[in-house]
N, C-alpha and C positions, 0 to 999 in steps of 0.2 A: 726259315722264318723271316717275315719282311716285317720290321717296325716302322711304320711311316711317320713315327713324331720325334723321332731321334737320330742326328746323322753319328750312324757306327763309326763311318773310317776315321771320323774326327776325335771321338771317342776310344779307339782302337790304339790313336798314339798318342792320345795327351795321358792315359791312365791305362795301362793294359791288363792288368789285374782287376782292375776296378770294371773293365769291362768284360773281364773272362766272369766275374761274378753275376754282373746283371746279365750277361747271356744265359748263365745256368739256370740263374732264377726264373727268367721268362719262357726257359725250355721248360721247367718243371712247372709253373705254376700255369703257364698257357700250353707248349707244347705244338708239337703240327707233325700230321701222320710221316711216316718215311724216316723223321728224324728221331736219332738212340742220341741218346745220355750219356759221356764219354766220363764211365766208373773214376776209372782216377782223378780227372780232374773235380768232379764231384766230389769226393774224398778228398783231395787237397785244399776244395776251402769253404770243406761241410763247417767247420766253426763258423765264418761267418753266412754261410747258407742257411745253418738252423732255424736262426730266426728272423730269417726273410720270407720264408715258406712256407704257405699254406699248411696248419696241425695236422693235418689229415694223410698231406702228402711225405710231409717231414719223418712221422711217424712211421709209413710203409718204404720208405727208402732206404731207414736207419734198419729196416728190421731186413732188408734185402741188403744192404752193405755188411750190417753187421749181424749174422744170424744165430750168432750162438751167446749174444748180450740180449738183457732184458733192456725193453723199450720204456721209456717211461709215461 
């Protein structure tokens, strides 16, 4: 995935978390064919992904992360 309005590598080390977050975000909410969604780290910081992401999608991810919980 290329963002052309934001330089990553700068991004990468002044906050590395902060950038593992808006990387997932922008996988999930934009996306680009070829590339998968790497489950754990999803899961390690779905709290603050919840509500950054799209209801729609938030909702079928939780129900594929977690499939034996009711979605709400």
């Amino acid at each position: 995935m290329y963002n052309w309005s934001v330089d990553e590598e700068m991004m990468k080390k002044a906050d590395p978390d902060g950038y593992e977050v808006w990387r997932l975000e922008q996988m999930i909410n934009f996306g680009e064919a070829g590339e998968k969604l790497p489950e754990l780290k999803v899961r390690s910081y779905w709290h603050i992904l919840k509500d950054r992401i799209d209801p729609s999608y938030r909702d079928y991810l939780a129900s594929l992360l977690w499939p034996n919980q009711q979605v709400s």
